[in-house]
N, CA, C and O atoms as a DFTB+ gen file, in Angstrom:
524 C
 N C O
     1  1     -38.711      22.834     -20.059
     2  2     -39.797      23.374     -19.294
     3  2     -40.036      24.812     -19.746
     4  3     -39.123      25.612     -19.543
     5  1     -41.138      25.226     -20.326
     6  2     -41.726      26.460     -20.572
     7  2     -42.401      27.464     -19.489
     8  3     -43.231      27.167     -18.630
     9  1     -41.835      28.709     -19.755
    10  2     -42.326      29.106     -18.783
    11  2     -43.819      30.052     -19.127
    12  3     -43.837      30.209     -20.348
    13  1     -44.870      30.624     -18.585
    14  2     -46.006      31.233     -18.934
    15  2     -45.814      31.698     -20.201
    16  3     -46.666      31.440     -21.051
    17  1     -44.869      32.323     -20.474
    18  2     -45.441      33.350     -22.273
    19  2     -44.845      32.166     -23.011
    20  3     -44.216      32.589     -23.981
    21  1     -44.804      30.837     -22.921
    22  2     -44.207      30.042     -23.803
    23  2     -43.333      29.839     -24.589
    24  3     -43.370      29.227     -25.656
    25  1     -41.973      30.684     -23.751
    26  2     -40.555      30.221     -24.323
    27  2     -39.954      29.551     -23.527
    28  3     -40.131      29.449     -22.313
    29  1     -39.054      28.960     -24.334
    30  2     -37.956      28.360     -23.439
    31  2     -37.151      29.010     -22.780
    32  3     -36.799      30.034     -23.366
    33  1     -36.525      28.799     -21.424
    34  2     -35.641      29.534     -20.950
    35  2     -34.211      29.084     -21.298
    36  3     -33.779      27.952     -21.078
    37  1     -33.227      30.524     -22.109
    38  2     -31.930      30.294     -22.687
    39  2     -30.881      29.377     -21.525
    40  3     -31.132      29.265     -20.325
    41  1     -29.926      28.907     -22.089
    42  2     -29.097      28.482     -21.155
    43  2     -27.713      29.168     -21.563
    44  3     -26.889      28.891     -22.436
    45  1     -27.776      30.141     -20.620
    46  2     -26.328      30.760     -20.430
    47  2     -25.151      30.223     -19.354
    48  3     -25.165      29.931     -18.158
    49  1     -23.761      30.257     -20.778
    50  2     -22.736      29.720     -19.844
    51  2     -21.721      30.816     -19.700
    52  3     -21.097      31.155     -20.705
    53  1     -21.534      31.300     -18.751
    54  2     -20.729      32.097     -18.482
    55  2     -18.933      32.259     -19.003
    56  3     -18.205      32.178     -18.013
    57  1     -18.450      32.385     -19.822
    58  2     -16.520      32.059     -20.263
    59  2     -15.925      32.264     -19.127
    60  3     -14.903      31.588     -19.017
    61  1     -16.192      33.014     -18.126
    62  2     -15.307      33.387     -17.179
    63  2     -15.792      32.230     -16.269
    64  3     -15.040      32.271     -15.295
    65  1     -16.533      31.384     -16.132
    66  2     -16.246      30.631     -15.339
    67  2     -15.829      29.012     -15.771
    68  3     -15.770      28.035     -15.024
    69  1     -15.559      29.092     -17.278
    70  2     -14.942      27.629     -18.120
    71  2     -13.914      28.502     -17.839
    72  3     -13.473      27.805     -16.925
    73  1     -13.269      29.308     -17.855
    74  2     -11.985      29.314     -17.646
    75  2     -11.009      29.274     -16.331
    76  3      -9.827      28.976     -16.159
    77  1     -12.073      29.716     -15.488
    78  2     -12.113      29.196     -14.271
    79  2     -12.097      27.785     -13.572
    80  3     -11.550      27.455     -12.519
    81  1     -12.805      27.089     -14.403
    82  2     -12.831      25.686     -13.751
    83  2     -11.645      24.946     -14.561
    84  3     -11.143      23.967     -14.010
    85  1     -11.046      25.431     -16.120
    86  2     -10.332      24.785     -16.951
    87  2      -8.573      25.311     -15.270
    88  3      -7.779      24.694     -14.562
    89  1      -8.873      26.387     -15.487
    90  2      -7.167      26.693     -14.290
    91  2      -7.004      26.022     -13.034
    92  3      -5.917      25.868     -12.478
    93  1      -9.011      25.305     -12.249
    94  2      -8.497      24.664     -11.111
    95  2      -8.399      23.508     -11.343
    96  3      -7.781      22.921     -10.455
    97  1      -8.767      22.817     -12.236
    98  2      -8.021      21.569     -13.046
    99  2      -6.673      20.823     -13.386
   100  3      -6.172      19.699     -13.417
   101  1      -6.271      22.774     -13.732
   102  2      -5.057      22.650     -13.870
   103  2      -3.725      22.582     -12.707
   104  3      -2.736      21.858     -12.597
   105  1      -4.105      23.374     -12.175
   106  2      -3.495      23.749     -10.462
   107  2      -3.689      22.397      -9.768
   108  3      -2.733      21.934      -9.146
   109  1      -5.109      21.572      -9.833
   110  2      -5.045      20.234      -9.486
   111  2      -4.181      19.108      -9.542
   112  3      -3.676      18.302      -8.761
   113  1      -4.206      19.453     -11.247
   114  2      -3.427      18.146     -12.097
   115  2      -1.646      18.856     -11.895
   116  3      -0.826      18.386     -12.684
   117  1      -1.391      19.382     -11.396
   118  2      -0.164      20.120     -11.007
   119  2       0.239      19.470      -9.199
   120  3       1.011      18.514      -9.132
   121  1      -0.159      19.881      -8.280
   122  2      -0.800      19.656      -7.293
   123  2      -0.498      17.816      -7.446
   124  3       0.208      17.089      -6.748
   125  1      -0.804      17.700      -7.877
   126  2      -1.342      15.492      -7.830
   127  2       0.121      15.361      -8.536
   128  3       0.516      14.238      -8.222
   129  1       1.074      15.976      -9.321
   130  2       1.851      15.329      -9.939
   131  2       3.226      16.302      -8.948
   132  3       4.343      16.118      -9.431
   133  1       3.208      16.899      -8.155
   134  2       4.242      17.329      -7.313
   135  2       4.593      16.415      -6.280
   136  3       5.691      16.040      -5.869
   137  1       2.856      16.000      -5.786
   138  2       2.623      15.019      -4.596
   139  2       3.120      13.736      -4.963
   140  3       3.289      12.932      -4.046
   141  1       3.410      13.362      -6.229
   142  2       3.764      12.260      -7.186
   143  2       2.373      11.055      -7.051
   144  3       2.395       9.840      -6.855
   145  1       1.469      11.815      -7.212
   146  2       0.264      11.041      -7.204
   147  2       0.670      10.308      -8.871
   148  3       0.332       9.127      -8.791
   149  1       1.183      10.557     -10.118
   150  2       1.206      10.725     -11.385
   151  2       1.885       9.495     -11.521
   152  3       1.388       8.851     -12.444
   153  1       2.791       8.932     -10.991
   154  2       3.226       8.277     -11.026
   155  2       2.966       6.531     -11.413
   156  3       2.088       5.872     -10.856
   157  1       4.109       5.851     -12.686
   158  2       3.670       4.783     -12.934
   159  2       4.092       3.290     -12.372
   160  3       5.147       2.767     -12.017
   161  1       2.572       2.837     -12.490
   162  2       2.697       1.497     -11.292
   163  2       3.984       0.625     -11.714
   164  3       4.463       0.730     -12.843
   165  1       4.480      -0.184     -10.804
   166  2       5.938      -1.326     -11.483
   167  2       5.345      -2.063     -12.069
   168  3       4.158      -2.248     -11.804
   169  1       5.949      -2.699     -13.017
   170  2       5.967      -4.244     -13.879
   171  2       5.199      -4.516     -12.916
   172  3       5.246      -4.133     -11.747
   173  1       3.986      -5.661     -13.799
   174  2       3.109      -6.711     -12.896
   175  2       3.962      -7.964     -12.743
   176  3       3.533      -8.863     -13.465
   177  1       4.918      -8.272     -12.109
   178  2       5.910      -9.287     -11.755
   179  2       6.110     -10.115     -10.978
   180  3       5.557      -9.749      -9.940
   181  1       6.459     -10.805     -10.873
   182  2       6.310     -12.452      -9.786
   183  2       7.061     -11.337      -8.348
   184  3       6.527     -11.483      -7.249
   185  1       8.213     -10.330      -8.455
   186  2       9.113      -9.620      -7.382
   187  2       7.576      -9.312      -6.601
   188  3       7.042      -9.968      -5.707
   189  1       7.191      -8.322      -7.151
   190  2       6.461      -7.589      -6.800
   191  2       5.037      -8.039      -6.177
   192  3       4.141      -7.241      -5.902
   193  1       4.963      -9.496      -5.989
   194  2       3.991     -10.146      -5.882
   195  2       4.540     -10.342      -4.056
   196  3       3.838     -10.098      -3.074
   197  1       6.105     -10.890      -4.056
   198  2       6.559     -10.954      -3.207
   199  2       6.748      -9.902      -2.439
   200  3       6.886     -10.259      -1.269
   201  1       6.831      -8.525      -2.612
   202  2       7.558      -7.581      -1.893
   203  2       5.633      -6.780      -1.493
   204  3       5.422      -5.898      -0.660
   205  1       4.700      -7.369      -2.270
   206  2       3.107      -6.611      -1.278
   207  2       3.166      -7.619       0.006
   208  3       2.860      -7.111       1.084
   209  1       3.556      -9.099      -0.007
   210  2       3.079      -9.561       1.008
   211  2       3.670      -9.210       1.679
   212  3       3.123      -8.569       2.576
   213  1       5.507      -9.404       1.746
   214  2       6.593      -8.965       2.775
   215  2       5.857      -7.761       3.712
   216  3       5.814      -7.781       4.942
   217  1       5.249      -6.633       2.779
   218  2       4.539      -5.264       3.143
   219  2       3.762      -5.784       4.294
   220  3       4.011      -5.617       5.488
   221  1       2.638      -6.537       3.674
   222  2       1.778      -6.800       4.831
   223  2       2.171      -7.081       5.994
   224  3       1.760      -6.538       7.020
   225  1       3.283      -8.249       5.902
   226  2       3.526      -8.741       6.815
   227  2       4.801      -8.066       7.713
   228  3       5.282      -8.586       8.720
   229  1       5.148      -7.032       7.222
   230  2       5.626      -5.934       8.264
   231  2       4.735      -4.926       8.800
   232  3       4.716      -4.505       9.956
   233  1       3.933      -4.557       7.741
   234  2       3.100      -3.875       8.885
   235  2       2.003      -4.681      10.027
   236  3       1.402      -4.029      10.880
   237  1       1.886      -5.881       9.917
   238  2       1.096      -6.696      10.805
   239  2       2.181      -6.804      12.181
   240  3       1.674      -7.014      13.283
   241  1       4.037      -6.614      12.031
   242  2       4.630      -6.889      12.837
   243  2       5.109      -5.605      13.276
   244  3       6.225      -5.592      13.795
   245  1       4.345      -4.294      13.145
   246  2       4.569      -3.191      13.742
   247  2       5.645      -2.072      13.027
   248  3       5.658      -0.884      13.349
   249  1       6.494      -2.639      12.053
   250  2       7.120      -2.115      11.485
   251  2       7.266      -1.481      10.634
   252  3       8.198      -1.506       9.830
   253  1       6.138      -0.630      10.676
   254  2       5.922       0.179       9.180
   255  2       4.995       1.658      10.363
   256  3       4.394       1.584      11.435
   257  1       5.276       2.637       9.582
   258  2       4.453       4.255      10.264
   259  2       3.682       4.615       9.263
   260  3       3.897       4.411       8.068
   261  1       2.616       5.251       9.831
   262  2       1.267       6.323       8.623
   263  2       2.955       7.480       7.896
   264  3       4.169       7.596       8.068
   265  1       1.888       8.011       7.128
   266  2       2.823       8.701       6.598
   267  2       3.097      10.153       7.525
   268  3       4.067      10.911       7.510
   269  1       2.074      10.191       8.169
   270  2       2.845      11.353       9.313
   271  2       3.616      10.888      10.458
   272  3       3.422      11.478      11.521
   273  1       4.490       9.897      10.425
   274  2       5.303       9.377      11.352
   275  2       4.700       8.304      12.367
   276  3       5.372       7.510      13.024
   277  1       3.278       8.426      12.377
   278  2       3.023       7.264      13.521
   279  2       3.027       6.421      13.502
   280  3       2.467       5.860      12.560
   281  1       3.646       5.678      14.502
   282  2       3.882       3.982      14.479
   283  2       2.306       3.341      14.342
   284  3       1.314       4.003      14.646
   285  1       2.245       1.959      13.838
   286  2       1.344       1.376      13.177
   287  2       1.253       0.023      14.267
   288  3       2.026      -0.934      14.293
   289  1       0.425       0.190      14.876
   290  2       0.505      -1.514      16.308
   291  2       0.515      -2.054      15.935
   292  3      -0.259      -2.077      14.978
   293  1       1.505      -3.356      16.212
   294  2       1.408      -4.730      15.780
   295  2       0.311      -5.645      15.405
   296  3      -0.775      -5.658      15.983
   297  1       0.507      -6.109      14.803
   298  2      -0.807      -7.172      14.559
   299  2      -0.442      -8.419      14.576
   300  3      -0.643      -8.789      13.419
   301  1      -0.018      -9.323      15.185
   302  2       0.717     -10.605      15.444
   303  2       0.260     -10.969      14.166
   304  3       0.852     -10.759      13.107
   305  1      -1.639     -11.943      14.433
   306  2      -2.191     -12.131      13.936
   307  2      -1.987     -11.969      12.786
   308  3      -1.313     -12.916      12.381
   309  1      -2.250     -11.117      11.841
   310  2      -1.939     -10.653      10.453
   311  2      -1.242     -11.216      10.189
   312  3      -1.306     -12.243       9.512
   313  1      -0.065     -10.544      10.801
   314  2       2.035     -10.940      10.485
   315  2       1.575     -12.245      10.478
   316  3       1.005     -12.331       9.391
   317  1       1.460     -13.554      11.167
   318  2       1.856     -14.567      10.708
   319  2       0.503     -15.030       9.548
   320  3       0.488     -16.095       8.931
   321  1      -0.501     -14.016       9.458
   322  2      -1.212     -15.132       8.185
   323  2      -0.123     -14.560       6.527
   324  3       0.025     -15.217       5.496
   325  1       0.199     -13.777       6.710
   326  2       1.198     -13.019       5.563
   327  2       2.081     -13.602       5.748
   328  3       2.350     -14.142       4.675
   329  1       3.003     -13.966       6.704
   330  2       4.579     -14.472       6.247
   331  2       3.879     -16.294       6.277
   332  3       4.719     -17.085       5.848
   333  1       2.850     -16.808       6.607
   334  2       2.278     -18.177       6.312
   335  2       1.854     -18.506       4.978
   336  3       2.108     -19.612       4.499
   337  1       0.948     -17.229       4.070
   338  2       1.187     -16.695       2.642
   339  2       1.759     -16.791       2.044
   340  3       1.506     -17.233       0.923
   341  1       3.235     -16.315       2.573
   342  2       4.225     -16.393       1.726
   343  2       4.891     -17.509       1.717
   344  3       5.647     -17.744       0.775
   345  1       4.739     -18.386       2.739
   346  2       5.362     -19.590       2.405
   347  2       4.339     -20.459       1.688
   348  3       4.935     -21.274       0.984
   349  1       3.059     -20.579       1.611
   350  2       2.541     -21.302       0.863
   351  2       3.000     -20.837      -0.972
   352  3       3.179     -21.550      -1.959
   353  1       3.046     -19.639      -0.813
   354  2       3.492     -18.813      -2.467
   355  2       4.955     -19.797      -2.633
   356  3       4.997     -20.661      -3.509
   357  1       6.121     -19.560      -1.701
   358  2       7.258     -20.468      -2.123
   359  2       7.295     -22.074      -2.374
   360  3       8.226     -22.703      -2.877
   361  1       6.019     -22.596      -1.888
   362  2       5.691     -23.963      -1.594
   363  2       4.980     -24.351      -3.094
   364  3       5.031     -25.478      -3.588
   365  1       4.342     -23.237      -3.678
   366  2       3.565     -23.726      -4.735
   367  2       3.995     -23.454      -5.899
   368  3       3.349     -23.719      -6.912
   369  1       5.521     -22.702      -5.906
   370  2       6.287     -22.295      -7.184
   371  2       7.222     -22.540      -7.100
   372  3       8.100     -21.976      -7.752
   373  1       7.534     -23.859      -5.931
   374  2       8.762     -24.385      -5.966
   375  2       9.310     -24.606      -7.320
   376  3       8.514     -24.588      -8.259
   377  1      10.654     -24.826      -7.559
   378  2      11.237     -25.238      -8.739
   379  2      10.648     -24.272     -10.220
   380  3      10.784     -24.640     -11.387
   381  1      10.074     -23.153      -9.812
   382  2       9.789     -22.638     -10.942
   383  2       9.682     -21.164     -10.929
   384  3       8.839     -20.424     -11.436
   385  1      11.113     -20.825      -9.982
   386  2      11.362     -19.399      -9.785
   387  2      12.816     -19.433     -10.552
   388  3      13.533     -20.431     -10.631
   389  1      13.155     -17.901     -11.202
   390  2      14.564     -17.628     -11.329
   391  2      14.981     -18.036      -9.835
   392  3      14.416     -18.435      -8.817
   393  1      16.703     -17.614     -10.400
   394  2      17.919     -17.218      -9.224
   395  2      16.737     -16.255      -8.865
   396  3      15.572     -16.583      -8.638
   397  1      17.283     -14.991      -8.862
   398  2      16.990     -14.072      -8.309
   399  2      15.371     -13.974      -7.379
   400  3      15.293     -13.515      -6.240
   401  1      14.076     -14.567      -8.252
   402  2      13.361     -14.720      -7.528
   403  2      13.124     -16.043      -6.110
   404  3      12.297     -16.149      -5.204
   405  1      14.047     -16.678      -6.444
   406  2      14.183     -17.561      -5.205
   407  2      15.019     -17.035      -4.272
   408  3      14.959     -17.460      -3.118
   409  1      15.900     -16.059      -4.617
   410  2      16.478     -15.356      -3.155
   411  2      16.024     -14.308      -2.704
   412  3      16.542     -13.663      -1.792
   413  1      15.179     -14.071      -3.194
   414  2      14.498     -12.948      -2.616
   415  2      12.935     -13.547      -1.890
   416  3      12.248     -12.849      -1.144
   417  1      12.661     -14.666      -2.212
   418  2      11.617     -15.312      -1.944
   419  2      12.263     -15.795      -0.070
   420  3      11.657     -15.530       0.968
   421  1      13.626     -16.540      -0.185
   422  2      14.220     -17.237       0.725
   423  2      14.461     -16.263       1.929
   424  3      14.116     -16.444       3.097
   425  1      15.303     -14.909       1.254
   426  2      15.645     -13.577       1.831
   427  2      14.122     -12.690       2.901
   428  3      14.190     -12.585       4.126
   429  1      12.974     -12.201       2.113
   430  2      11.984     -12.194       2.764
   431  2      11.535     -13.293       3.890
   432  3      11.400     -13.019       5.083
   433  1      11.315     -14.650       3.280
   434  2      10.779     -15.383       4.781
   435  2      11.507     -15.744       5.898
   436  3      11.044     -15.935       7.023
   437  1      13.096     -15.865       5.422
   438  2      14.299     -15.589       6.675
   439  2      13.738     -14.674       7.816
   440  3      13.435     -14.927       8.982
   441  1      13.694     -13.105       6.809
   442  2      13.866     -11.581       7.851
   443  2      12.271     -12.040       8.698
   444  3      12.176     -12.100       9.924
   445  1      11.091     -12.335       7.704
   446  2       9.895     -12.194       8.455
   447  2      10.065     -13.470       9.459
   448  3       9.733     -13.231      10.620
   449  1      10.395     -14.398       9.266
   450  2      10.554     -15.151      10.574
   451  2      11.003     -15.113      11.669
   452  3      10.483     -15.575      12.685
   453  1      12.500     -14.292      11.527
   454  2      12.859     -14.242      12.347
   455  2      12.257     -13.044      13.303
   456  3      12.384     -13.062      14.528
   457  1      11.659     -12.117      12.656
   458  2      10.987     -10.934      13.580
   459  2       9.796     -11.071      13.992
   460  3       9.270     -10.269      14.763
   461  1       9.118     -12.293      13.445
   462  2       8.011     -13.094      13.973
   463  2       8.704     -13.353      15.388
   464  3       8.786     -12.612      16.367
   465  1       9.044     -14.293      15.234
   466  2       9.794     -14.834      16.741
   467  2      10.110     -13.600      17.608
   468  3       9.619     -13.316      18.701
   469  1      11.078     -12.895      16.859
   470  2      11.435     -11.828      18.103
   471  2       9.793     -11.132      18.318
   472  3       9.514     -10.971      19.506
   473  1       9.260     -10.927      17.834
   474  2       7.999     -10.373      18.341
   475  2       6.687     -11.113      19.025
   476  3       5.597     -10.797      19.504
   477  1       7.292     -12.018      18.830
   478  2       5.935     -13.348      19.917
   479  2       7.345     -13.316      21.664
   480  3       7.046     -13.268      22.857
   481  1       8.486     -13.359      21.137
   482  2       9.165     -13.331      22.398
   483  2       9.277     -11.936      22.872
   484  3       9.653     -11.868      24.042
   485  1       9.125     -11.160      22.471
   486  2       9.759      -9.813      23.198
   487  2       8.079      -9.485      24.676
   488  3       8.281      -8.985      25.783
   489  1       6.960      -9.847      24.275
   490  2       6.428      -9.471      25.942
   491  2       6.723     -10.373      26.869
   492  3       6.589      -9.968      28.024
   493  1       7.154     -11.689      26.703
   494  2       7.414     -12.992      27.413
   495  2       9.032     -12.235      28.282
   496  3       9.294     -12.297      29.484
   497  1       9.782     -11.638      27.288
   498  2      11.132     -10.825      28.333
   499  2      10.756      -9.904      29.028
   500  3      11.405      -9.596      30.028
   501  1       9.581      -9.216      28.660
   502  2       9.906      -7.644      29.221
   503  2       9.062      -8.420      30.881
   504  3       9.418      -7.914      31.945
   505  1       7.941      -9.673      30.925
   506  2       7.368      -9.566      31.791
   507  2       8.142     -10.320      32.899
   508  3       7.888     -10.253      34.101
   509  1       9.471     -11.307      32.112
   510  2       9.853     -11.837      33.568
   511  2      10.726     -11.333      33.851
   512  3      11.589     -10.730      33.213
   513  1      10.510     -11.633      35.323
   514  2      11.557     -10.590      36.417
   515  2      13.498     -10.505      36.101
   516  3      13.931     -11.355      35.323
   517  1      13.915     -10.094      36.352
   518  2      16.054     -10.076      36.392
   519  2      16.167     -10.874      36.508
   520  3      15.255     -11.581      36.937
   521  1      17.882     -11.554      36.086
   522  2      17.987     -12.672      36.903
   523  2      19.350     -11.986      37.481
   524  3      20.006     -12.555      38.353
């Protein structure tokens, strides 16, 4: 765009402020790797396939906090479509897990079951009366 006497207007870049934006970059990329934002993801692995749902399905059963300490409400719901997940996952790779990934497969739906249960039973105690 020209302006009346028909030049172009220069485009000035200031050094003091590339060097400016090059240091909050830097302080950033500093910053993100203290916080361990930098950090590299695990093996894409059959474990690890197992140990996101287990995730879910503890935090659907209350057992997991934000990262500033607050507890996270139960989600019955959730919890059992995740530990139901996970048994369809053991159901459909039957016979075609290591050792190790079948006990950890067996190990997860044990713990989530059983805290399923304790958590469908625990308002059924608190509401009936002493004996």
């Amino acid at each position: 765009m020209a302006d009346q006497s028909g030049e172009t207007p220069k485009i000035q870049v200031d050094s003091d402020w590339k060097e400016e934006a090059k240091r909050e970059k830097e302080r950033l990329a500093k910053e993100a790797e203290a916080a361990g934002e930098n950090e590299p993801l695990p093996a894409a692995e059959f474990v690890e396939v197992i140990r996101m749902i287990y995730m879910q399905a503890m935090v659907g059963l209350g057992g997991m906090q934000t990262p500033d300490g607050q507890s996270i409400p139960p989600n019955l719901e959730a919890a059992k479509y995740h530990v139901d997940l996970l048994g369809v996952l053991e159901e459909k790779t039957k016979g075609n897990l290591s050792n190790d990934e079948k006990q950890l497969m067996d190990a997860a739906l044990y713990e989530l079951r059983m805290r399923f249960v304790q958590a469908m039973s625990a308002p059924a105690a608190e509401t009936e009366p002493p004996a």
